[in-house]
C-alpha positions as CSV (number, residue, x, y, z in Angstrom):
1,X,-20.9,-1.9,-0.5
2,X,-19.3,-0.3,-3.6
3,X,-18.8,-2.1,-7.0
4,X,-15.8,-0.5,-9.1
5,X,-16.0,0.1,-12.7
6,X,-13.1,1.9,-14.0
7,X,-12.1,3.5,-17.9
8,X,-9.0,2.9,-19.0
9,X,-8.5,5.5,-21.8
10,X,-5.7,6.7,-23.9
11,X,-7.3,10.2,-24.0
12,X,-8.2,12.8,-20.9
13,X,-11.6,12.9,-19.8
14,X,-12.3,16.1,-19.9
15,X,-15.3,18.1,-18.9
16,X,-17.0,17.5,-22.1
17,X,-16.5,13.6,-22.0
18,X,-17.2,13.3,-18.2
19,X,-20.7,14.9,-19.1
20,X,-21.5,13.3,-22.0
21,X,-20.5,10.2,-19.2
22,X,-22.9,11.2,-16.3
23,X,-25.7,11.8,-18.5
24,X,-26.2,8.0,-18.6
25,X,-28.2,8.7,-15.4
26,X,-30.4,10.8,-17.6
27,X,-32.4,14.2,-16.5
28,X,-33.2,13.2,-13.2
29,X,-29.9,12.0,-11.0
30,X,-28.5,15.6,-9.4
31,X,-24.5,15.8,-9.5
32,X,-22.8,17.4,-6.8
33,X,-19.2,17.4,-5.3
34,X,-18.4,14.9,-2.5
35,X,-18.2,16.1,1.0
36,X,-14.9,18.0,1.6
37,X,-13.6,17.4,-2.1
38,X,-13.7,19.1,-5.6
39,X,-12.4,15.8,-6.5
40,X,-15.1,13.6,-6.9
41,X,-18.6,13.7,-8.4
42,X,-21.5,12.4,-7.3
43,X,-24.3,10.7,-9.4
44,X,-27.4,11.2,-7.0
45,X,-31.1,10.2,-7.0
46,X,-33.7,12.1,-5.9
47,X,-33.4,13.7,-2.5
48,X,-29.7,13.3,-2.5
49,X,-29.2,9.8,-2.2
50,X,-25.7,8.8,-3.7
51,X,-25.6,6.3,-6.8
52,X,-22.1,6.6,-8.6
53,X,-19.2,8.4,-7.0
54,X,-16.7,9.4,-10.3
55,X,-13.1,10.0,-9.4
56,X,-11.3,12.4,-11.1
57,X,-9.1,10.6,-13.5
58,X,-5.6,9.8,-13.3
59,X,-2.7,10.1,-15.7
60,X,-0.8,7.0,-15.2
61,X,2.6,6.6,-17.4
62,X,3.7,3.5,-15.2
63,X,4.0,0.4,-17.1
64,X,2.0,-2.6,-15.9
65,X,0.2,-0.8,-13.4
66,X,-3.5,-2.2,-14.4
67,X,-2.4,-5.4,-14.8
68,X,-0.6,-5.2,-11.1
69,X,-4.1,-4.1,-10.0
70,X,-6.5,-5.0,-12.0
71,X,-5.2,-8.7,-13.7
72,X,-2.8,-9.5,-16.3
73,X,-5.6,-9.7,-18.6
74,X,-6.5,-6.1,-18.6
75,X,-5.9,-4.9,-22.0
76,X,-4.5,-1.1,-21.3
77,X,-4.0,0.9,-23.6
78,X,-0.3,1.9,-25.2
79,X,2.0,4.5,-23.4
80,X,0.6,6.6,-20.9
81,X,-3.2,6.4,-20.4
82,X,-5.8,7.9,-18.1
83,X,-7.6,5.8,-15.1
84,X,-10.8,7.0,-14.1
85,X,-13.0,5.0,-11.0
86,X,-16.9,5.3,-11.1
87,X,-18.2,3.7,-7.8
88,X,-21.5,2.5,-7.6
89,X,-23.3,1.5,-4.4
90,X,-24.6,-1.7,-4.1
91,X,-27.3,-0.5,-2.1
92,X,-29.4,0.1,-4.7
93,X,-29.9,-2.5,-7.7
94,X,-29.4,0.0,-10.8
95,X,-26.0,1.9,-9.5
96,X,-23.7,-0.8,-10.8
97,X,-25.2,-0.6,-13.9
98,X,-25.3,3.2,-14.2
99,X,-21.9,3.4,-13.7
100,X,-20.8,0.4,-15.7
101,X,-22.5,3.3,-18.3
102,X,-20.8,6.4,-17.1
103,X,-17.3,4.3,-18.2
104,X,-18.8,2.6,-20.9
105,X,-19.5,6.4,-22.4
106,X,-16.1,7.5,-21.7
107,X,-14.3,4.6,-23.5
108,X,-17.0,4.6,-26.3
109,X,-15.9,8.9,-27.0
110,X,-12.3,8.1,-26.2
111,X,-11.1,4.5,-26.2
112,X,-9.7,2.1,-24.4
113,X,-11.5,-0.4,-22.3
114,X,-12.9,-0.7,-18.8
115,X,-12.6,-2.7,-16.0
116,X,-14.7,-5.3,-15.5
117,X,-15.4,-5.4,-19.1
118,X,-18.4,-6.8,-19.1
119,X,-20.0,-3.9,-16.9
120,X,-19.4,-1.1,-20.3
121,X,-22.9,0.1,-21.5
122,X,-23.9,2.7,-23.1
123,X,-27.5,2.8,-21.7
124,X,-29.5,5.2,-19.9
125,X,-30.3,4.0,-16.6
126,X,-32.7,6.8,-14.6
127,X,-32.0,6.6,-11.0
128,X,-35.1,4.9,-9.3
129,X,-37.9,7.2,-7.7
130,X,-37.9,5.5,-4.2
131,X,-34.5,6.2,-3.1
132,X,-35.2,9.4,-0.8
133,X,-35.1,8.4,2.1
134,X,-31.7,7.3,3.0
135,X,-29.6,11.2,1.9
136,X,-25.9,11.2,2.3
137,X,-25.4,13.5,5.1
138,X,-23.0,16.4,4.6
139,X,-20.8,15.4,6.8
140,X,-20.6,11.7,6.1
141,X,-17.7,9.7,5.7
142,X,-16.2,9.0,2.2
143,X,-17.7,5.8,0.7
144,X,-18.4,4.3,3.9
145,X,-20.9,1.8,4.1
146,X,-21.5,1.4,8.0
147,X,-20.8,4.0,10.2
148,X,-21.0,3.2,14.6
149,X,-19.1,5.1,17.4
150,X,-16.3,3.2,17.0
151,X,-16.4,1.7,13.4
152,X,-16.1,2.9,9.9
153,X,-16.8,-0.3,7.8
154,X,-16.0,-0.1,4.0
155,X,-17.2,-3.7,1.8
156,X,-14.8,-4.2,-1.6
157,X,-14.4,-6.3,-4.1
158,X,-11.6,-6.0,-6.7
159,X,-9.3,-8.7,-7.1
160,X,-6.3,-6.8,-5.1
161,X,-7.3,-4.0,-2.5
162,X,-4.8,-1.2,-3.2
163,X,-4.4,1.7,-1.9
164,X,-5.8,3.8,-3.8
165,X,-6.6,7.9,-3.2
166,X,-10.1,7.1,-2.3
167,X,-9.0,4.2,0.2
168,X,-6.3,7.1,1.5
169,X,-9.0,9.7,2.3
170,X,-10.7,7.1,4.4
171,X,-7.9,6.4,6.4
172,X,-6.8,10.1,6.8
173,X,-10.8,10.7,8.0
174,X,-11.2,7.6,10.5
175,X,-7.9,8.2,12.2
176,X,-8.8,11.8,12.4
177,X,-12.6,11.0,13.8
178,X,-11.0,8.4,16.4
179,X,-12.3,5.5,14.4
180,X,-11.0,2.3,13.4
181,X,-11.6,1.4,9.6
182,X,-12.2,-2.4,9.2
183,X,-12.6,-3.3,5.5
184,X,-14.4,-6.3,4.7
185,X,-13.9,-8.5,1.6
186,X,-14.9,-11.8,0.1
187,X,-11.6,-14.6,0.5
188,X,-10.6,-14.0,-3.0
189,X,-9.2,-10.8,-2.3
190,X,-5.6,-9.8,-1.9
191,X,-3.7,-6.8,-0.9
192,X,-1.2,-4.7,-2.6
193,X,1.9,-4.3,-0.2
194,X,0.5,-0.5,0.5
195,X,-2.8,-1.6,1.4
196,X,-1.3,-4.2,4.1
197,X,1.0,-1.8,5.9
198,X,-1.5,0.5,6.2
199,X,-4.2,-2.1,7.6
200,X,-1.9,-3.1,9.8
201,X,-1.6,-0.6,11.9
202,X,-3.9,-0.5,15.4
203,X,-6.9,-0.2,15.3
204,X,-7.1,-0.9,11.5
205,X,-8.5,-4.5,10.5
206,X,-8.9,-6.5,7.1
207,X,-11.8,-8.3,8.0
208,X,-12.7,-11.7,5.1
209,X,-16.0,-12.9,4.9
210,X,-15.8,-16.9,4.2
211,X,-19.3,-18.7,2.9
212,X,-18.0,-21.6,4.5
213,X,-16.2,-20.1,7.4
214,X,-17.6,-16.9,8.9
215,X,-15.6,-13.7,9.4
216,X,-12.1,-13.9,10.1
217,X,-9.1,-11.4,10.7
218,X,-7.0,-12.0,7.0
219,X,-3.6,-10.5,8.5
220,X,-3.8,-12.5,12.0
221,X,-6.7,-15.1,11.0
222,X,-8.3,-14.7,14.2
223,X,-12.5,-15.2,14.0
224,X,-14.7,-12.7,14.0
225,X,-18.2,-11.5,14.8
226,X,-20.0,-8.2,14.7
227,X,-19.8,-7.3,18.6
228,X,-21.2,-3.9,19.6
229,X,-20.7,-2.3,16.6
230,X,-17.4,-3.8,15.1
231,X,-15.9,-6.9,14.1
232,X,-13.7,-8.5,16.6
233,X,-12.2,-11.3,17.8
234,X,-14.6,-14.4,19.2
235,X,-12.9,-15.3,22.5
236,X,-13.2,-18.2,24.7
237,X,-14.6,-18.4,28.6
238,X,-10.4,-17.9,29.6
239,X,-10.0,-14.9,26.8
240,X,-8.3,-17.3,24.1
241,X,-9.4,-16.7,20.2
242,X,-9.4,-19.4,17.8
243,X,-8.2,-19.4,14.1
244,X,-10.1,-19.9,11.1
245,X,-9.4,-22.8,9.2
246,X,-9.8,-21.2,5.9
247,X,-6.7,-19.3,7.2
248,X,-4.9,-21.8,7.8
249,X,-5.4,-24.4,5.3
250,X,-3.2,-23.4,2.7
251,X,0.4,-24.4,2.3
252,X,3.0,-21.3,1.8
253,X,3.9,-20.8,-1.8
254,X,7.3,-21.7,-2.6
255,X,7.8,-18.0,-4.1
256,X,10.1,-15.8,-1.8
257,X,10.1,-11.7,-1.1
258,X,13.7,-10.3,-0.1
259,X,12.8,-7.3,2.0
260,X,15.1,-4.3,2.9
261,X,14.0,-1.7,5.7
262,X,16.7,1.3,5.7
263,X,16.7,4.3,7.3
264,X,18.9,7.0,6.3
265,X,19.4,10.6,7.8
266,X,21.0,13.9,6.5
267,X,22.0,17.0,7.3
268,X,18.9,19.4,6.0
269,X,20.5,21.3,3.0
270,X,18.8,23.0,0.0
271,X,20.6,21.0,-2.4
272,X,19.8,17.9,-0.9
273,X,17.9,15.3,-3.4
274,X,15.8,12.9,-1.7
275,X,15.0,9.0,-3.3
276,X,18.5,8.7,-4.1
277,X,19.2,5.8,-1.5
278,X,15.6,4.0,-2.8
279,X,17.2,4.8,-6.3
280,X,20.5,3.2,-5.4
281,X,19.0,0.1,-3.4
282,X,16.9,-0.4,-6.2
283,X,19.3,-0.4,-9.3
284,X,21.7,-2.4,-7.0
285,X,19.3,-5.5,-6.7
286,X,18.0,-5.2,-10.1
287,X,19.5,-3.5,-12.5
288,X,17.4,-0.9,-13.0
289,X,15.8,2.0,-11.1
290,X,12.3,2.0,-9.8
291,X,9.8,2.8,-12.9
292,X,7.3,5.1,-11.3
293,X,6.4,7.0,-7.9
294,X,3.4,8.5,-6.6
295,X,1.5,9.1,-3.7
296,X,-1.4,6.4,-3.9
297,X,-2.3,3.9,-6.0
298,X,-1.8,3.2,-9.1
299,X,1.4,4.5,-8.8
300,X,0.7,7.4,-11.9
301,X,4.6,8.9,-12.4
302,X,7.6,8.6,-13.6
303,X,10.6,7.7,-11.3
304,X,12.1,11.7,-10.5
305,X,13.9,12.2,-7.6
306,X,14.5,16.0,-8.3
307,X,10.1,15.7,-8.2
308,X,9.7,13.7,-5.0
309,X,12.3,16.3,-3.1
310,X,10.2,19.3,-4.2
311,X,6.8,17.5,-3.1
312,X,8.5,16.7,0.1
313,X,9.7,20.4,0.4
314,X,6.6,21.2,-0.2
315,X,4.9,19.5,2.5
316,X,7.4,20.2,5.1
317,X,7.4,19.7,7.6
318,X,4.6,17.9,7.7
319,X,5.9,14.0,7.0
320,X,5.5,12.6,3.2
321,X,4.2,9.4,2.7
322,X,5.3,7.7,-1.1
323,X,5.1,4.7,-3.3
324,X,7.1,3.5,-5.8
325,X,7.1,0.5,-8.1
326,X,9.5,-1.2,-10.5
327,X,8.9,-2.8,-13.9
328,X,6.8,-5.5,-14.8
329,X,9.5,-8.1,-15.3
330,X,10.7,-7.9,-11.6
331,X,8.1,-7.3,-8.6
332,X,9.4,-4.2,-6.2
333,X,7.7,-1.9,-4.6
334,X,8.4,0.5,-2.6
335,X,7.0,2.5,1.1
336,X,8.8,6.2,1.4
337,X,8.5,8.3,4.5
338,X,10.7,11.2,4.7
339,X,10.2,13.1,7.8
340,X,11.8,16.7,9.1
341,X,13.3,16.1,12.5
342,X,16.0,17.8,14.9
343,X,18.4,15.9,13.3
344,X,17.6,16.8,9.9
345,X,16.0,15.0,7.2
346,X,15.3,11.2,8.0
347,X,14.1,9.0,4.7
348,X,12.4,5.5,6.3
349,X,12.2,3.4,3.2
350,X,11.1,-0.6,3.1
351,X,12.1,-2.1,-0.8
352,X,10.3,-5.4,-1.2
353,X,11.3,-7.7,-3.9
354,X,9.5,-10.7,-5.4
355,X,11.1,-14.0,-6.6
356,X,9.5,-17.3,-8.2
357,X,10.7,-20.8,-7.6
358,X,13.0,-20.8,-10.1
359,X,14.6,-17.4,-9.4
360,X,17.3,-16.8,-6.7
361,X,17.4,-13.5,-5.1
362,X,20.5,-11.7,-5.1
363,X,22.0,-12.4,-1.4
364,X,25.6,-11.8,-2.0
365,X,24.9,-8.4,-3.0
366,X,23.8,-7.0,0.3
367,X,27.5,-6.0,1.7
368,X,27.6,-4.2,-1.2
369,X,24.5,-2.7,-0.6
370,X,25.0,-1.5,2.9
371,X,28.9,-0.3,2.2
372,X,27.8,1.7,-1.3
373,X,24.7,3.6,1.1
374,X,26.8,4.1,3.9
375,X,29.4,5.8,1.0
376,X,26.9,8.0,-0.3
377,X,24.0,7.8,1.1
378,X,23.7,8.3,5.5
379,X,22.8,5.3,5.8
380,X,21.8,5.2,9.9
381,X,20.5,1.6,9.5
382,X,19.9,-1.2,7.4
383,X,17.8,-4.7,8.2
384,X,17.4,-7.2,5.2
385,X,15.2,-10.7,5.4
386,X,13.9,-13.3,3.3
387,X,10.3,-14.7,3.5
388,X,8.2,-17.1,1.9
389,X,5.3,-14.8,0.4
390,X,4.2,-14.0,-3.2
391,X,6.5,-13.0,-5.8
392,X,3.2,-10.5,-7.4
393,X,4.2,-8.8,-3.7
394,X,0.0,-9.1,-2.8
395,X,-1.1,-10.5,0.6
396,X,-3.9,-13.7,0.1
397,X,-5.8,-14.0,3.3
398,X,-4.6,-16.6,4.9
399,X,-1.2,-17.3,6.8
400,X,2.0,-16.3,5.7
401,X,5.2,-16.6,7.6
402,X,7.2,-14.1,8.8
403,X,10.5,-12.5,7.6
404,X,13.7,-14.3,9.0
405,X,16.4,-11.8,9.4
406,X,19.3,-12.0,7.0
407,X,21.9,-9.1,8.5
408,X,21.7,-5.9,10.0
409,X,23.6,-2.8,8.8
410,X,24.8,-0.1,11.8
411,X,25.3,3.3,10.4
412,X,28.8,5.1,10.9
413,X,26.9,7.8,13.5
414,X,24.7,5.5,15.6
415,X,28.3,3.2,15.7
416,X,30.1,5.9,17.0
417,X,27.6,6.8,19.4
418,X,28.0,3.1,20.7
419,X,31.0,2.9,20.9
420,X,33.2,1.3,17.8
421,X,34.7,-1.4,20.7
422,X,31.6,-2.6,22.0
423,X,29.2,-2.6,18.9
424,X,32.6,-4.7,17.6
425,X,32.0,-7.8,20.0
426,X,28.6,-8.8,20.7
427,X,29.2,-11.3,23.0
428,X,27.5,-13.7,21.3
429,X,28.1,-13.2,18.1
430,X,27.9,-12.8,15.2
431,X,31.1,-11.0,14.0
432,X,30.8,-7.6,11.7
433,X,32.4,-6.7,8.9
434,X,33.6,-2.7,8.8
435,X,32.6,-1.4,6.0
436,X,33.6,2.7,4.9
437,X,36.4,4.7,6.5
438,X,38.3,3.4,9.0
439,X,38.2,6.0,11.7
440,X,34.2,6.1,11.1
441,X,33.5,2.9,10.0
442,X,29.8,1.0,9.6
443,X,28.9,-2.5,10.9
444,X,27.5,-5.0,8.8
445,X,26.3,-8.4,10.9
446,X,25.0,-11.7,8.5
447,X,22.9,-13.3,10.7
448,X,21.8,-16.1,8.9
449,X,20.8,-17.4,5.1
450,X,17.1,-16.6,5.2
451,X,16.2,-20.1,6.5
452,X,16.7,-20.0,9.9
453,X,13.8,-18.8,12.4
454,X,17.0,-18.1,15.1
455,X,18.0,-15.5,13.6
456,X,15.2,-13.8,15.2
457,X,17.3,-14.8,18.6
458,X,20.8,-13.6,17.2
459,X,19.0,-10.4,16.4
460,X,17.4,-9.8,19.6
461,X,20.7,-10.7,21.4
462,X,22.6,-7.9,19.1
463,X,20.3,-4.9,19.7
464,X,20.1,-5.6,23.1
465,X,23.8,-5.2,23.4
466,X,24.2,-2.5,21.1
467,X,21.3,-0.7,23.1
468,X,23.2,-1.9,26.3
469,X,25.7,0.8,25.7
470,X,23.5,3.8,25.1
471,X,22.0,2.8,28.2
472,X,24.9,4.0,30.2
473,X,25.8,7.0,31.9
């Protein structure tokens, strides 16, 4: 297992500073690069054995994001400031305090505070002499603490599990290795909105270890044992699981998350600016654009579109995967793919917004929505819902409810394709409204007021008729 400590300073670590902060392990620990990175340094004891893995720090001009991930009682410093992660293992006893001293020196020569602050020491803590035995091989895993055939299983604790650069490289090395990544936490854990989408995904699992309950899936709340070298599901002589109580025993919060999945797709052109339809969608709902974007965790930059597109370009065509976040005041955050195709350039985007009990999400703005994207914006389509979830946007481990399906926007190309009489007159309902030029017009459906679980029915009943069509010969 790993225990974080991380600087918050108003100044750059720079080489100077980052020495002056690894010397807390004294003359003995070794430093050396990770495996397969110049971005991370390694703290080690004799023989090799890892103590404190140090990030290389992050300029982050986002407002609010330590507080998203870290507690609203992290004191960051003013205006732009630098985040830089010293992991210790918890396999050995004096690694969380060594590098509760390598951030401890950075903030003492620069400023600014750590995280957790009572971990910040200035001390020298000499790695231990009988730690030579256990050497991190080359080609080992990043910050993985059990390694089978099948398994890569990281242990965390931080108040929210986000994902973070280090928590992308793991992904991006288990899928590549044919492994499944199962993360284990304790059940006070939460997930940022990042970190859930991407543990979602097969074979992926966010395993939470209960003191009162055992192991339990947090996403399904199925229990769990350690089976042949993973966690999986405990199942019954006719192949049934059970659920944990512990996931199941809390009522839903009365906070709500308006959701909007779009997909829009454009002609590939050099001029073309990319984001604009997460810009629009964004400042349409509320008021103002997103605040930052990046490509992990804490989200470090601020909102560009003209900077996105060239990172994109850059990429191509190799897919892009990027974050975005709004400001402190109002929850959002938002997943970016943008993807080369035959078609062009499609942009899959999911903008989730959070609203307390006393705050009413802004419904009758979705027509709006749909007929300004598919003005401006190839919009292909459009899905919107309404759940019952927190308004902070983090996932607690235990059970949440699914999204109920407020309307469905059909993009001007796709409703051609269909055919503008049929996708007209599902035949059983509901109605759409035509939004854009008449002789190409869009399709927005309402299917219900975010209250209803038959939406989910009146859904299924229109994309089976609208797929009815292209079914045809």
């Amino acid at each position: 297992m790993t225990k974080d400590v991380i600087a918050l300073t108003p100044k750059m670590p720079d080489t100077w500073a980052l020495l002056a902060g690894l010397a807390a392990g004294g003359p003995d620990a070794e430093l050396a690069t990770a495996a397969g990175t110049d971005a991370v340094i390694q703290l080690r004891g004799p023989g090799g054995r890892p103590l404190v893995s140090v990030e290389a720090p992050v300029l982050v001009h986002v407002p609010g994001e330590a507080q998203r991930l870290l507690g609203a009682q992290v004191a960051a410093p003013d205006g732009p400031f630098w985040w830089t992660e010293a992991r210790a293992s918890t396999a050995i006893a004096e690694a969380e305090r060594l590098a509760g001293s390598v951030c401890g020196r950075l903030t003492l020569l620069l400023g600014g505070t750590t995280w957790p602050a009572e971990a910040a020491t200035t001390e020298v803590v000499p790695p231990p002499a009988d730690v030579t035995a256990l050497p991190a091989p080359a080609e080992a895993q990043p910050a993985v603490d059990v390694l089978t055939d099948s398994t890569a299983v990281v242990l965390h604790d931080r108040p929210v599990l986000a994902l973070t650069t280090w928590l992308s490289d793991i992904f991006r090395t288990t899928a590549q290795s044919g492994l499944s990544l199962q993360i284990v936490t304790p059940p006070h854990v939460r997930l940022s909105a990042p970190a859930r989408a991407t543990l979602a995904r097969i074979p992926n699992r966010w395993v939470v270890q209960d003191p009162d309950h055992g192991y339990y899936d947090g996403l399904s709340g199925a229990v769990l044992s350690w089976q042949n070298g993973t966690f999986a599901p405990n199942r019954s002589a006719d192949g049934q699981t059970s659920m944990a109580k512990a996931f199941t025993a809390i009522a839903p919060p009365a906070d709500r998350q308006l959701i909007v999945a779009l997909r829009t797709v454009h002609r590939a052109d050099e001029r073309l600016i990319l984001g604009r339809a997460l810009e629009t969608a964004w400042t349409h709902l509320t008021g103002a654009p997103p605040a930052g974007w990046g490509t992990a965790e804490p989200v470090n930059l601020p909102w560009s579109t003209r900077q996105l597109t060239d990172l994109a370009r850059d990429r191509a065509p190799a897919p892009t995967h990027l974050l975005a976040v709004g400001h402190p005041d109002r929850p959002a955050i938002g997943n970016h793919r943008i993807t080369r195709t035959a078609g062009g350039v499609e942009e899959d985007i999911t903008l989730t917004l959070g609203y307390g009990p006393g705050e009413t999400p802004p419904l009758d703005a979705i027509t709006t929505l749909a007929e300004t994207l598919t003005a401006e914006h190839d919009l292909a389509t459009m899905l919107v819902s309404l759940r019952r979830a927190r308004r902070d946007l983090t996932a607690p481990p235990h059970f949440e409810a699914p999204p109920i399906p407020l309307s469905f926007t059909l993009g001007p190309e796709d409703v051609h394709d269909i055919g503008l009489d049929h996708a007209r007159h599902p035949p059983l309902g509901p109605r759409p409204v035509q939004l854009g030029a008449p002789t190409r017009p869009a399709l927005h459906y309402a299917l219900g007021d975010g209250t209803d679980p038959k939406s989910w029915t009146a859904l299924q009943q229109l994309t089976r008729h609208l797929r009815a069509a292209q079914a045809l010969p």
